[in-house]
N, C-alpha and C positions, 0 to 999 in steps of 0.2 A: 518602481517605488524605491527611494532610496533608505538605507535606513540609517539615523543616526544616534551616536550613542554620546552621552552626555552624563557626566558625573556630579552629584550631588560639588564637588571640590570648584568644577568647573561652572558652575550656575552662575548669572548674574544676579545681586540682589534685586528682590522683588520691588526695593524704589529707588532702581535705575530706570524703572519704566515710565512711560508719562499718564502722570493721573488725568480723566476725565469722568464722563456718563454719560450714561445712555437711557434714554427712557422709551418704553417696551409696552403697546398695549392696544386699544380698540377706542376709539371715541376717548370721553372722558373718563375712562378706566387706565389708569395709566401708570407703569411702574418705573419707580427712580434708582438705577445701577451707578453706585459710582467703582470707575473700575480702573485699571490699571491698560495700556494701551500696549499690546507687542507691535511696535514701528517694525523693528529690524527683523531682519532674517533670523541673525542672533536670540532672540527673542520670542520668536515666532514657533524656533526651532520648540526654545525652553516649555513656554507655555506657563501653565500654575502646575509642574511636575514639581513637585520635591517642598508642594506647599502642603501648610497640616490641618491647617482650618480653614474656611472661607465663610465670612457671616456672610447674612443670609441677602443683605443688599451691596454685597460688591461682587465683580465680576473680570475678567479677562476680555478684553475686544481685539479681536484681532483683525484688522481691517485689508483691504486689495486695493491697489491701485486703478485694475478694473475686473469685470465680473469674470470668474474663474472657477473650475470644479474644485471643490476645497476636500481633503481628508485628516484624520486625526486618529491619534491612537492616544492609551492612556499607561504607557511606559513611566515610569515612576511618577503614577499621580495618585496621589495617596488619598485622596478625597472621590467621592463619586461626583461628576457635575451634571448638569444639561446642557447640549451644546445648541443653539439657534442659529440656525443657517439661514442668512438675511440675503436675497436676492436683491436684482440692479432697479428694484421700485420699494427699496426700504422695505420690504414687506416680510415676514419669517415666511420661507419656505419648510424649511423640515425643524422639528426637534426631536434630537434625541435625546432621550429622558433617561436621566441617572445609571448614565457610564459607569461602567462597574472599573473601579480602582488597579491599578498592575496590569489591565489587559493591555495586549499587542493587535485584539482583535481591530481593524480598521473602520473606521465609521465616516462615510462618504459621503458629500452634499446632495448628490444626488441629479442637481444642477449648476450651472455657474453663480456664481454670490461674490458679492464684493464686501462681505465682513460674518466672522462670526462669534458669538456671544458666549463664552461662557457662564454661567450659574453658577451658585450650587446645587446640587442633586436633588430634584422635586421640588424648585423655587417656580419654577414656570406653570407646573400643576396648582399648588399651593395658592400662586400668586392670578390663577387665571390666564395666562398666557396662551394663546391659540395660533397655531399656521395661519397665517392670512393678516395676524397681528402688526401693526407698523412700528419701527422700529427708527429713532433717530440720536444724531449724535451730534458734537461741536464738529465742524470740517477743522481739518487738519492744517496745520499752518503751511503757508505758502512757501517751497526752498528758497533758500538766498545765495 
């Protein structure tokens, strides 16, 4: 595990990243995320660290190029969120519900996923969101 350290100075702003959404849910129960996209490593690294509020329908995606064990920690993240670990059939595999803020403690996919969903903390309880839930986005544009 590598660890890195990143300072509030050092952050990228939050709309260098590229906007989208995601919507998240069962049949016709269906929730609308518009959220911000960590593409890069850069990014990825960041997370929503060093953010203060998060309303209650935006969100972080951070997506895979292909299905992969994903972990996360919440090193200056000042907000509690929920993270939704979306496997290679769109579908949530795990959530972890309202990360507690400052921890270093690690929280693991569990399985390989090719994207996962930040929240806010208790938007997935709240909003009905369940494991087994599907989960879909804009595909990503094509390199040039």
């Amino acid at each position: 595990t590598e660890i890195y350290t990143l300072s509030l100075h050092d952050a990228l702003p939050i709309s260098t990243f590229t906007p989208s959404t995601v919507d998240v849910g069962a049949g016709a129960h269906r929730q609308h995320f518009d959220v911000w996209v960590a593409a890069s490593a850069a990014q990825q690294t960041q997370g929503l660290m060093f953010v203060r509020d998060l309303p209650a329908n935006r969100g972080m995606l951070f997506p895979e190029a292909s299905p992969r064990p994903a972990s996360f920690w919440m090193k200056n993240t000042y907000i509690e969120l929920d993270l939704l670990f979306i496997g290679p059939d769109h579908r949530i595999k795990k959530i972890a519900a309202r990360a507690p803020p400052l921890s270093l403690a690690t929280i693991d996919s569990g399985e390989p996923v090719i994207a996962v969903l930040e929240i806010k903390g208790g938007e997935a309880e709240r909003r009905g969101i369940h494991v087994g839930d599907s989960a879909s986005w804009p595909a990503a544009p094509a390199a040039h």
